[in-house]
VOBA-1610 file (N, C-alpha, C; in pm, whole numbers, padded with zeros to 5 digits, always signed):
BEGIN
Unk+11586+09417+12384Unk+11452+09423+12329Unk+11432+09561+12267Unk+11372+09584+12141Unk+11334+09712+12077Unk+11248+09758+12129Unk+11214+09899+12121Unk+11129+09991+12175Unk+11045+09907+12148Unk+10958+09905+12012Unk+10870+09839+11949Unk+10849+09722+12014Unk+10908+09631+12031Unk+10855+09526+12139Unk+10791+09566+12265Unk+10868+09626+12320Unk+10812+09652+12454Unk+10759+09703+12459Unk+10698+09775+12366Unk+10528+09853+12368Unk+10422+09718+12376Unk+10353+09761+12438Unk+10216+09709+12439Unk+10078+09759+12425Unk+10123+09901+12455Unk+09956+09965+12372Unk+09942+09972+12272Unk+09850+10065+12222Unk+09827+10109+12070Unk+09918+10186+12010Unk+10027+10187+11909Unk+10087+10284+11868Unk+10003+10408+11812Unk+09890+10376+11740Unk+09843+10469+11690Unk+09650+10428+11780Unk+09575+10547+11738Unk+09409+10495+11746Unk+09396+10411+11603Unk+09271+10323+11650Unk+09237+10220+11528Unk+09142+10296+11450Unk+09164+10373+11325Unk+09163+10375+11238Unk+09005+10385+11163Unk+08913+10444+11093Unk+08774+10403+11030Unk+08834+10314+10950Unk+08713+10223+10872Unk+08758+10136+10782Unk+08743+10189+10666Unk+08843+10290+10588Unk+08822+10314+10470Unk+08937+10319+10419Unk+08999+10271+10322Unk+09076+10213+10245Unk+09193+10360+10283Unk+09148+10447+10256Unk+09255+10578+10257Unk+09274+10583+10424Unk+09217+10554+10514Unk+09306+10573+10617Unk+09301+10470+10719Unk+09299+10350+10643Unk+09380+10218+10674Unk+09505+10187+10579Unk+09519+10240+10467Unk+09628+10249+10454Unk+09732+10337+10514Unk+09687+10461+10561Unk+09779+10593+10598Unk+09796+10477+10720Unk+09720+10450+10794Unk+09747+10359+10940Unk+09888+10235+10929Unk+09806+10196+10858Unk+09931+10075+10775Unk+10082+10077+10771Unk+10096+10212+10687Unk+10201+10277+10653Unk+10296+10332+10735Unk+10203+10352+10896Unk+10295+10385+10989Unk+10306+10250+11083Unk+10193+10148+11106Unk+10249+10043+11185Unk+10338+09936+11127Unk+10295+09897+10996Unk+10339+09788+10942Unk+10394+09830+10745Unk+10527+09966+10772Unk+10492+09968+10635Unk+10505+09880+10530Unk+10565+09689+10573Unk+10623+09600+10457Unk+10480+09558+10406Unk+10371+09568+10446Unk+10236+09533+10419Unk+10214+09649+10341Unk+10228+09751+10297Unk+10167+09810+10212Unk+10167+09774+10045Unk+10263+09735+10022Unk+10217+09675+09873Unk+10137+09574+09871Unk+10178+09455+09965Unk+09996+09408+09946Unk+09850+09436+09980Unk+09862+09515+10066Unk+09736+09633+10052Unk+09706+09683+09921Unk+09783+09747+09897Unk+09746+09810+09749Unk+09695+09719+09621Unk+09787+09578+09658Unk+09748+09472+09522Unk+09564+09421+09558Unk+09619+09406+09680Unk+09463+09344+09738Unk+09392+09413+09702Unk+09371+09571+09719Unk+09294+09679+09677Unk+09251+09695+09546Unk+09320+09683+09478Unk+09348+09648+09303Unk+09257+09566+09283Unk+09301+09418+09346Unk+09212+09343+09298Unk+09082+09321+09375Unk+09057+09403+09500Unk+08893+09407+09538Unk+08835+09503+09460Unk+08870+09621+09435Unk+08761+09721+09292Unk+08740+09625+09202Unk+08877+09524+09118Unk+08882+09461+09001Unk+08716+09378+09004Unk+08730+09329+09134Unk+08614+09185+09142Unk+08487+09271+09158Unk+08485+09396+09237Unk+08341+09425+09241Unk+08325+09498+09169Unk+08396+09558+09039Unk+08332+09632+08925Unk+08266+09493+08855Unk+08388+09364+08841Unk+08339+09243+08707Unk+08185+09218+08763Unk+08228+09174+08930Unk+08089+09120+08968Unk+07972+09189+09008Unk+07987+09314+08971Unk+07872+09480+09007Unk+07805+09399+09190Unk+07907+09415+09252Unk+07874+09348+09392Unk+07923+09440+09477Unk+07967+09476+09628Unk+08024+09572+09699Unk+08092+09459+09796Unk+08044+09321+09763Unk+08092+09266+09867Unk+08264+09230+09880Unk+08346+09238+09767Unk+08472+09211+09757Unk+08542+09329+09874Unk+08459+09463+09817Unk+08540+09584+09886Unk+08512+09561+10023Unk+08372+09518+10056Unk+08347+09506+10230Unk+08465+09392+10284Unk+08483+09253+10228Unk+08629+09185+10246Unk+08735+09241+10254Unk+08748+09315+10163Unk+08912+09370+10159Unk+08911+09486+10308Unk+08793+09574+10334Unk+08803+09653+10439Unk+08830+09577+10552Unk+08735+09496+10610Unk+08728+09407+10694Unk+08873+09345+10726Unk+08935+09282+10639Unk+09044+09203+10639Unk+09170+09325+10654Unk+09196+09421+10601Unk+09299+09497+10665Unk+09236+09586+10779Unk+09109+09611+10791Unk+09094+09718+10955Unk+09138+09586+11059Unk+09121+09473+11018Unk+09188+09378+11124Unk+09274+09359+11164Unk+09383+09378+11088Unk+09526+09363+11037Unk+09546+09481+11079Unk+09534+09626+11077Unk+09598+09747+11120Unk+09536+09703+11314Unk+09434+09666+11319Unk+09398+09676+11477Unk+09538+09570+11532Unk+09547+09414+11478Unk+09653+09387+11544Unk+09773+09459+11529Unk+09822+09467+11419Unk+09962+09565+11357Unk+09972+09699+11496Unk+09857+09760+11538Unk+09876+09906+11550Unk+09944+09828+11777Unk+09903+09724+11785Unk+09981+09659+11886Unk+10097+09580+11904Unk+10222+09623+11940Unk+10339+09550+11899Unk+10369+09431+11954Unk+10285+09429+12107Unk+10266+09289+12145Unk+10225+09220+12096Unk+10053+09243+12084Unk+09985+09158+12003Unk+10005+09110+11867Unk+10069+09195+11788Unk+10087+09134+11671Unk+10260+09013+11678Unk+10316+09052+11769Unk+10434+08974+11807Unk+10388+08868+11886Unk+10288+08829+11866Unk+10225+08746+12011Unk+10170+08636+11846Unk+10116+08696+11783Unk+10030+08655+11676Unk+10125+08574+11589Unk+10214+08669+11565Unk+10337+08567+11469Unk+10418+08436+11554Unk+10377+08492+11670Unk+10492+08338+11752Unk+10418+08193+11738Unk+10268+08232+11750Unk+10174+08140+11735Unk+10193+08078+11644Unk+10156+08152+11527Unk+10147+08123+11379Unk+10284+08040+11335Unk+10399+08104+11366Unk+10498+08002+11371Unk+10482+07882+11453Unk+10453+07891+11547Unk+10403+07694+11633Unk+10328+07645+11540Unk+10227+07694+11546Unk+10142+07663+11458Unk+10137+07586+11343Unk+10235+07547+11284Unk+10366+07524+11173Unk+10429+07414+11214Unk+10462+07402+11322Unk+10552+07291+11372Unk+10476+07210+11495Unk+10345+07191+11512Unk+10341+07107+11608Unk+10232+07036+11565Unk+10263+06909+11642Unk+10204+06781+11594Unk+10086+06688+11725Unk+10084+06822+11847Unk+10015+06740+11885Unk+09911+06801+11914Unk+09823+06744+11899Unk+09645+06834+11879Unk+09574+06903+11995Unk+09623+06865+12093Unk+09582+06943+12210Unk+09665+07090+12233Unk+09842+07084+12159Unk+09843+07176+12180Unk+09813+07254+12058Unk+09802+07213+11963Unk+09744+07266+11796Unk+09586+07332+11842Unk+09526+07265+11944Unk+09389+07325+12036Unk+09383+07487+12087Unk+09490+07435+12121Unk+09550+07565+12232Unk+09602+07681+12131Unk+09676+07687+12053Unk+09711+07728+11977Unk+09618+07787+11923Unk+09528+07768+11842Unk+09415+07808+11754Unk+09335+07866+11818Unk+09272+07837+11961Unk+09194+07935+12030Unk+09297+08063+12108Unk+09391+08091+12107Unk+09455+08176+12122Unk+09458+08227+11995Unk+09494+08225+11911Unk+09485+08280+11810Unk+09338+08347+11755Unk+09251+08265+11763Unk+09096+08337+11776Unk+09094+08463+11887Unk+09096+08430+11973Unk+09095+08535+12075Unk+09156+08649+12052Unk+09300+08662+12007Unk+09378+08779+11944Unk+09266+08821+11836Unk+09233+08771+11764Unk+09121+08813+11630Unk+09014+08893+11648Unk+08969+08788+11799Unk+08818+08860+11809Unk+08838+08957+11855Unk+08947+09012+11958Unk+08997+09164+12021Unk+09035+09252+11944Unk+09087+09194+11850Unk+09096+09323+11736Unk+09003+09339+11673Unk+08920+09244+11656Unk+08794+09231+11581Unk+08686+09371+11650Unk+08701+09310+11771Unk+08597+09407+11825Unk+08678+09560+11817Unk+08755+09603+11853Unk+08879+09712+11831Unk+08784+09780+11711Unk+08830+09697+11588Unk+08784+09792+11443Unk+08657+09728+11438Unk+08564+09716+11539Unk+08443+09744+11501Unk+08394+09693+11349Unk+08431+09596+11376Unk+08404+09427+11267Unk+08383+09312+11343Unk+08315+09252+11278Unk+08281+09124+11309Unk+08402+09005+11276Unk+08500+08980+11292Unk+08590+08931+11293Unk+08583+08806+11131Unk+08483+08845+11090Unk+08530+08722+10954Unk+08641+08786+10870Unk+08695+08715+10793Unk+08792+08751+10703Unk+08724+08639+10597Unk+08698+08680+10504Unk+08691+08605+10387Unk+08803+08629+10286Unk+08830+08526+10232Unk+08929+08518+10143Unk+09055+08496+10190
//
């Protein structure tokens, strides 16, 4: 087992939600996610300059301070992908039940972590 697995705390503290140091965060838990950070980023200014709105950028924050809160746990985010892979392959609804509220639960803990309300839009 890698170091990285067998961690279970926080590698790093979670992060404010501002684009410059959720990415610096990023970059050290999860750096293969940083180019889509950046595209995502791209295209949340893109939408809230067209749509003179703030709400694209509040999505895009929201949706990666979530993502660095699980990322910055090597369990949890290894806990998250095993799911997500079942998740994929099973056919029977009770445990597709089970599945999905575990998966909520990981959300809402990180959710609460970065001090968000756990929606992700988009």
């Amino acid at each position: 087992m890698s170091e990285a697995a067998a961690h279970h705390g926080p590698l790093i503290p979670q992060p404010k939600a501002t684009a410059e140091e959720l990415r610096a965060a990023l970059a050290q838990v999860s750096p293969s996610q940083v180019a889509a950070f950046d595209a995502d980023r791209t295209a949340a200014v893109e939408a809230a300059r067209t749509q003179v709105d703030a709400a694209p950028m509040r999505r895009f924050l929201r949706r990666w301070a979530l993502t660095v809160a699980i990322e910055r746990v090597p369990a949890r985010a290894a806990r998250l992908r095993e799911l997500e892979a079942r998740a994929e392959q099973v056919e029977d609804l009770a445990e597709g039940r089970t599945i999905a509220a575990e998966v909520a639960a990981i959300q809402a803990e990180a959710a609460a972590e970065a001090g968000i309300d756990g929606r992700t839009a988009g």
